[in-house]
C-alpha positions in Angstrom: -2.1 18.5 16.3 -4.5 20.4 14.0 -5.1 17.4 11.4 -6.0 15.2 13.9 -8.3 17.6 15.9 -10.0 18.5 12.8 -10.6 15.0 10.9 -11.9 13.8 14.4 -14.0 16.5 14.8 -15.3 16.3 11.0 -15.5 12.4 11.4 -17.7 11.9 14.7 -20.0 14.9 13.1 -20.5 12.8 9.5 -21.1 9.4 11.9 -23.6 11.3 13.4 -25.5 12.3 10.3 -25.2 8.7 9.2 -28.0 7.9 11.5 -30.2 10.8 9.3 -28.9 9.7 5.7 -28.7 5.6 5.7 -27.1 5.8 2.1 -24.0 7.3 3.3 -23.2 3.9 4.4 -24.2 2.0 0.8 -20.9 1.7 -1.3 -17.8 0.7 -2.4 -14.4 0.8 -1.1 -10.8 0.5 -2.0 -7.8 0.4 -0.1 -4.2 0.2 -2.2 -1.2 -0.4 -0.8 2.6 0.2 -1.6 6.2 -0.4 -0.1 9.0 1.6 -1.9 12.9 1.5 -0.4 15.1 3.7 -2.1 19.1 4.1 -1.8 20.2 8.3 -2.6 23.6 9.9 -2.5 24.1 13.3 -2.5 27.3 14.9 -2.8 26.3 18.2 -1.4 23.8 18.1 0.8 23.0 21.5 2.5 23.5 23.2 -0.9 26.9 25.2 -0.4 29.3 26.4 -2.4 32.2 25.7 -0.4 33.0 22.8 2.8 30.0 20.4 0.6 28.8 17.6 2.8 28.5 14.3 0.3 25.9 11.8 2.4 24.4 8.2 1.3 20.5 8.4 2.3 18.0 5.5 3.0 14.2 5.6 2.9 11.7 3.6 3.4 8.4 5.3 2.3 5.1 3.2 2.6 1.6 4.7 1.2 -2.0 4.0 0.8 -4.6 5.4 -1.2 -7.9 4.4 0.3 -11.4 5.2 -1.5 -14.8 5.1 -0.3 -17.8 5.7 -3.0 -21.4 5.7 -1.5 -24.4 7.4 -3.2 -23.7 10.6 -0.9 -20.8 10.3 0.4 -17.3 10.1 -1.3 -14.4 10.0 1.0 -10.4 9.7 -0.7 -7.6 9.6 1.3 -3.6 9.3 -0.1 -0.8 8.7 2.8 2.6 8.3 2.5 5.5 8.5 5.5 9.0 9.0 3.8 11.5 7.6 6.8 15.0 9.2 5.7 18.4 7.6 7.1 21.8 9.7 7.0 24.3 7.2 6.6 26.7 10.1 7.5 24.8 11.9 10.5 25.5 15.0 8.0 21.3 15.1 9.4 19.7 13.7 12.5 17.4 10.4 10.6 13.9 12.2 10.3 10.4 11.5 8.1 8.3 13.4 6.7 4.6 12.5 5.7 2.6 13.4 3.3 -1.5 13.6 3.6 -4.3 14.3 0.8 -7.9 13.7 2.2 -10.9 14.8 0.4 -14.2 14.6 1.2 -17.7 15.4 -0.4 -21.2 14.6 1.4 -24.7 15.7 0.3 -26.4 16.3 3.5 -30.1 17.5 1.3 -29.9 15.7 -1.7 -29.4 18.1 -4.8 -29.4 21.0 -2.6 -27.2 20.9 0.8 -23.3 19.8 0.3 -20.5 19.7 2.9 -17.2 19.6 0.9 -14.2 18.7 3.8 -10.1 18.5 2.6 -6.8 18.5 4.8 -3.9 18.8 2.5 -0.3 17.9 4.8 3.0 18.3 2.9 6.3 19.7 2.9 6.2 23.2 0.9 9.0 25.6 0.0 9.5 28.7 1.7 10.2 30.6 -1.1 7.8 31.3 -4.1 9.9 31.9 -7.2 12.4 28.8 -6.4 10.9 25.4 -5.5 13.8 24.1 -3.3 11.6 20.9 -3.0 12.8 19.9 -6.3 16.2 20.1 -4.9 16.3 19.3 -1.4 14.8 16.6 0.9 14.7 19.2 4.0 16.3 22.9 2.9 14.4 25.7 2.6 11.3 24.1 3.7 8.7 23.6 6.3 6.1 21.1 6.9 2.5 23.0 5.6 -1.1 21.7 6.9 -4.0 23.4 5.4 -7.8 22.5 6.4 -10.8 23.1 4.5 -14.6 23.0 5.5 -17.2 24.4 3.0 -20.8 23.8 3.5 -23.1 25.2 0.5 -26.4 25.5 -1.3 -26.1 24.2 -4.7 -29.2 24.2 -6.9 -30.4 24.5 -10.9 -32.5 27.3 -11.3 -32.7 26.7 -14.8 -32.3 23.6 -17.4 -28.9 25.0 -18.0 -28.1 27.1 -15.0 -26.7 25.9 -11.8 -26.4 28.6 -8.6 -23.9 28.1 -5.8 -23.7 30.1 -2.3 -21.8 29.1 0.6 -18.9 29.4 3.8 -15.8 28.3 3.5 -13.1 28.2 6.4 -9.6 27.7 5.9 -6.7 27.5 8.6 -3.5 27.2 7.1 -0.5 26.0 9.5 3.2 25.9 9.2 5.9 23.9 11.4 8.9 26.2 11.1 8.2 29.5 12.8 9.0 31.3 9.1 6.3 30.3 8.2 3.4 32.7 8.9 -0.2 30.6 10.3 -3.3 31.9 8.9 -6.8 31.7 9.7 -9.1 32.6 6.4 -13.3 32.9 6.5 -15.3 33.2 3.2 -18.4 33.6 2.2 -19.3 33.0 -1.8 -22.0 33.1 -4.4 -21.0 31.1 -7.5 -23.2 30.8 -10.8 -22.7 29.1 -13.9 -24.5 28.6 -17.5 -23.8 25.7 -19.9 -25.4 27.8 -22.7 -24.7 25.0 -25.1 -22.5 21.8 -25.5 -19.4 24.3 -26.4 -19.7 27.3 -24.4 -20.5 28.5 -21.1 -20.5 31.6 -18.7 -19.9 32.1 -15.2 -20.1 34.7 -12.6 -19.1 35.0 -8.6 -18.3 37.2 -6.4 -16.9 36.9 -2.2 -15.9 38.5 0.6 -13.0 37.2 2.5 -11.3 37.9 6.0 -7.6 36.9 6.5 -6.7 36.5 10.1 -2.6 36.2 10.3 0.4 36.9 12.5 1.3 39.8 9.9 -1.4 42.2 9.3 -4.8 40.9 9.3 -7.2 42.1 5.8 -10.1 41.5 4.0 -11.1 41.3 0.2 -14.2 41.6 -1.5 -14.0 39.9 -4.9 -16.4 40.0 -8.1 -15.5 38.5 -11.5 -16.8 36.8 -14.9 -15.5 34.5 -16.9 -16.1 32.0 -19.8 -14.6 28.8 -21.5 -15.6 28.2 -25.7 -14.9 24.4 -26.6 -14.2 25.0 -30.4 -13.0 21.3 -31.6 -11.9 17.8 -29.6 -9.0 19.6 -27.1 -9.1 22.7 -28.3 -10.5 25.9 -26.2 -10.7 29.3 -25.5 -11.3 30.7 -22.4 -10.8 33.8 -20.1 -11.9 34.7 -15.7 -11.7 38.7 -15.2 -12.0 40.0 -12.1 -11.5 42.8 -9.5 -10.7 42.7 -5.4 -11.1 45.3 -2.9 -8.5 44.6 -0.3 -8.6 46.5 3.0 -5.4 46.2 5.4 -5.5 46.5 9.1 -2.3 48.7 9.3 -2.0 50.1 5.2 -5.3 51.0 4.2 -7.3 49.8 1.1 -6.2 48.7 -2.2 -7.2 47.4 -5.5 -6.3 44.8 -7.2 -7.4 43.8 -11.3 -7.5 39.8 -11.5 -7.4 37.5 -15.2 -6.5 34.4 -16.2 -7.1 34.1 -20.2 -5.7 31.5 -22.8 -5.9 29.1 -25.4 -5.7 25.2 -25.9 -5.1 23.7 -29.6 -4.5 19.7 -30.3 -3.1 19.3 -34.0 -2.2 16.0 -35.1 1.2 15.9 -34.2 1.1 18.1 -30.9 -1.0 20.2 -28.6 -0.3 23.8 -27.7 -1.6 25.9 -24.5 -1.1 29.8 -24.4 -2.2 31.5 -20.9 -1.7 34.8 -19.4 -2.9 35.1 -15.9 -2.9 37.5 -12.3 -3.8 37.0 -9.3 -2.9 36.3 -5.3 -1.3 33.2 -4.4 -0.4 31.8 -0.5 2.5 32.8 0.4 4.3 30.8 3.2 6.6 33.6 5.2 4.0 36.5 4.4 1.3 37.9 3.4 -0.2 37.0 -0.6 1.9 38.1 -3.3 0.1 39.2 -6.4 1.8 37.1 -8.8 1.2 37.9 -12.9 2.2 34.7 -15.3 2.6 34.1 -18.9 3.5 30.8 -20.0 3.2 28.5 -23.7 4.2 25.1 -24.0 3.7 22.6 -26.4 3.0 18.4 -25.9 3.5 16.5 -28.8 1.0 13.2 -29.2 3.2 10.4 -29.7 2.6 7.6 -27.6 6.2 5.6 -27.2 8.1 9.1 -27.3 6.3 12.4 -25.6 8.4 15.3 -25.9 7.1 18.4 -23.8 8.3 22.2 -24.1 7.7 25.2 -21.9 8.2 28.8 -21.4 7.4 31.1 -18.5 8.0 34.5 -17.0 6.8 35.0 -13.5 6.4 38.7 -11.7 6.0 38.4 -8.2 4.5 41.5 -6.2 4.0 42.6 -2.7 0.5 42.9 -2.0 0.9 46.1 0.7 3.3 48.2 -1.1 3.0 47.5 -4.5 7.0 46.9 -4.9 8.5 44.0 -7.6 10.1 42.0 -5.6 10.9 39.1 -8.3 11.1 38.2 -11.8 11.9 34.8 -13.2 12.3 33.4 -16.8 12.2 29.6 -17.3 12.4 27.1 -19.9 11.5 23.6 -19.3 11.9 20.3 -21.3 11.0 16.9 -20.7 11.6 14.0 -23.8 10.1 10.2 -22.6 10.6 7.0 -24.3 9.0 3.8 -24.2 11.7 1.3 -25.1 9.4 -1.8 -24.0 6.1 -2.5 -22.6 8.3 -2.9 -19.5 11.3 -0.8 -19.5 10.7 2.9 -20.2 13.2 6.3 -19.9 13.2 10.0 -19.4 15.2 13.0 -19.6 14.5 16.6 -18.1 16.3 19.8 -18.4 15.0 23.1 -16.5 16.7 26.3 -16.5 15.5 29.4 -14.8 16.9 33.0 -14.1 15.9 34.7 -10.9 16.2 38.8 -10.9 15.9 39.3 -6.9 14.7 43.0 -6.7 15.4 43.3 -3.2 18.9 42.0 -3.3 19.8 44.0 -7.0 20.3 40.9 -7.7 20.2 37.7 -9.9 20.5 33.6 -9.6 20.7 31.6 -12.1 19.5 27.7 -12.0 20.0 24.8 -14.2 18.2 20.9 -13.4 18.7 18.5 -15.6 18.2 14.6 -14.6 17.1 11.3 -16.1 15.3 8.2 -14.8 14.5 4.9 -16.0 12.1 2.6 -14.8 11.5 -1.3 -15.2 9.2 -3.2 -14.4 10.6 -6.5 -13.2 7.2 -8.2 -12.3 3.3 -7.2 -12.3 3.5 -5.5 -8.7 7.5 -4.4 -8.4 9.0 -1.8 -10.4 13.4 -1.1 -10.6 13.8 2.4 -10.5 17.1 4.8 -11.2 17.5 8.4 -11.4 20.1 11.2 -11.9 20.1 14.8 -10.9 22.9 17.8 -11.6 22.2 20.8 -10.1 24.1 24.3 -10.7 23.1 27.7 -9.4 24.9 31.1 -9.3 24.5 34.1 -8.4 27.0 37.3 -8.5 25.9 38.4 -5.0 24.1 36.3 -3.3 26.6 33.7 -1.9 23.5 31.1 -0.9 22.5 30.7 -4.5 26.3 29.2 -5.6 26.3 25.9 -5.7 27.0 22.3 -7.2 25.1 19.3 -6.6 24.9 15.5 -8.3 22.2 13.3 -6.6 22.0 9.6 -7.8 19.0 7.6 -6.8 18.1 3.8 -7.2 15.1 2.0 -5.7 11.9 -0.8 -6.0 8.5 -0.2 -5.3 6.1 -2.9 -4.9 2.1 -2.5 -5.0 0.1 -5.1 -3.4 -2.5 -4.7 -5.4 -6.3 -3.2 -4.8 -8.6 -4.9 -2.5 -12.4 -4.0 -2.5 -15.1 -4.2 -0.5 -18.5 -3.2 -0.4 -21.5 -2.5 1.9 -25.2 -3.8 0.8 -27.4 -0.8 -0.4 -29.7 0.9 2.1 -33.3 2.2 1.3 -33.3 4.9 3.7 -32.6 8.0 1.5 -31.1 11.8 2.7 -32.6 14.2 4.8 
């Protein structure tokens, strides 16, 4: 398996430099636990409009966050294995895990870093509809991606600090949909606090994609800059340009941005952002994918209400063709009815124009879930889902579904320990 090949790999090679940098082994660590069992029924469970399959699911989902801190070497690690049981045998009983590890050493202090990560999750297998938020299984395929960046970070200046590096990246997917890729970078990266409020930044790369599709490279350059104005409130803008060269379709450029604007007022905050650029695509190649979006939080602390709007274009990278369009509105109102007891409602609704299909799909979710806190380390839980989709055409977008969920989670609590400091220092 890739994630265990790769952490032992990365693992004996940081033990190694342990015996060159003794501070590695100086710190603190963490380790917290937690046991949640939850009860779910679903009265449609493979999504259909017609012959729906109604099935009571059990899971039992343990996790553990762990957390090392040492002078040069931080290591974080989040695990969780979600056991699912069909009552029905509407689905064989299956798990699913989920993995976050990050880590950061300084191998030459305040020069030579090693930044590692390996990210293992279910992910959809569609980019304009995220069937996770519907489904425990459909639509989706277990995702590893792997991360090793070594780099030269210095300040050549009071205020300016210069970044150049590799990265490699192998992205793997379970189902056979999915398309495995195999990604080398290099970077340069530099950035200027000019003052307290504003700084600049500048980059460029060139990247080679290695993929069961078509493999291509892209050479990247772009600027950018964030203006800090007042307490939460900024402006602030990344423009930028890639050259991509395809194996089989020839070159092709591609303008980049991502520009907007935060604002807190008394009563609310307010973010406005327009943005373009490639984004990993699970069954293909990147799609260039241009966003606009404003939403607005307001700042009360018993009862948070949250509104957003969005409009998403997604576009094929080779050809140049639309292939999607969706408009969403999202809204999300919380209440704190004790210190203990607390309640939320949600309602999403998006339409889906599929350009390929001369199509479109329209999706409501709306839920709510409240959550009690019975004692300091065990928490009552119940939730509610409706989900309604339609679509003219396409047949697999029709469909009903009601999930209820009820469950307790107990945390055991955090338990530290922590290695005596070291004098020996880094290389």
């Amino acid at each position: 398996m890739k994630l265990l090949s790769f952490l032992a790999v990365w693992l004996v090679a940081l033990s190694c430099m342990g015996a060159f940098c003794k501070d590695v082994w100086a710190g603190q660590f963490s380790i917290s636990p937690s046991f949640s069992v939850q009860e779910q029924f679903d009265d449609n469970v493979f999504l259909t409009e017609k012959d729906r399959k109604a099935d009571y699911i059990t899971r039992l989902i343990p996790s553990v966050v762990l957390d090392y801190k040492a002078p040069l070497w931080n290591w974080n690690l989040a695990y969780s294995l979600d056991f699912r049981h069909f009552a029905k045998n509407t689905v064989s009983d299956n798990f699913a895990q989920n993995i976050n590890l990050q880590n950061s050493t300084e191998l030459i202090k305040k020069l030579f870093y090693i930044d590692a990560s390996d990210t293992y999750a279910k992910t959809s297998l569609s980019l304009p509809i995220n069937y996770s938020q519907q489904s425990l299984f459909l639509n989706q395929t277990d995702q590893n991606i792997a991360t090793l960046k070594p780099y030269f970070k210095l300040k050549t200046g009071q205020s300016t600090t210069v970044a150049a590096g590799y990265s490699y990246q192998n992205i793997w997917y379970k189902s056979g949909l999915g398309v495995k890729k195999s990604v080398n970078s290099v970077f340069v990266e530099a950035k200027d606090d000019v003052s307290h409020s504003f700084e600049l930044s500048a980059g460029g790369l060139y990247l080679a994609d290695s993929n069961g599709l078509q493999d291509y490279y892209d050479t990247d350059v772009h600027v950018g800059s964030r203006y800090v104005y007042s307490n939460g409130s900024d402006l602030f803008f990344t423009f930028g340009h890639g050259n991509y060269v395809f194996a089989e379709n020839g070159g092709s450029g591609e303008w980049a941005w991502d520009a907007g604007a935060d604002r807190r007022f008394a009563a609310f905050s307010a973010r406005l952002e327009a943005s373009s650029g490639t984004v990993e695509n699970p069954s293909g190649l990147p799609d260039k994918v241009d966003t606009y979006s404003a939403s607005i939080t307001t700042s009360s602390a018993r009862t948070p209400v949250s509104v957003g709007l969005s409009l998403n274009e997604y576009t094929d990278l080779v050809t140049k063709a639309l292939k999607d369009r969706s408009y969403g509105i999202t809204g999300t109102v919380s209440h704190k009815f004790t210190r203990a007891f607390r309640g939320s409602v949600n309602l999403e609704f998006q339409r889906l124009e599929d350009k390929v299909a001369m199509s479109y799909s329209n999706l409501v979710i709306s839920g709510m879930a409240l959550n009690w806190q019975i004692a300091r380390r065990a928490e009552l839980s119940l939730g509610y889902q409706y989900i309604y989709s339609h679509s003219p055409l396409i047949s697999m977008d029709r469909y009903l579904d009601d999930q209820v969920t009820a469950g307790v989670t107990w945390a055991f609590g955090k338990e530290h320990a922590a290695r005596p400091e070291s004098k020996g220092g880094a290389i």
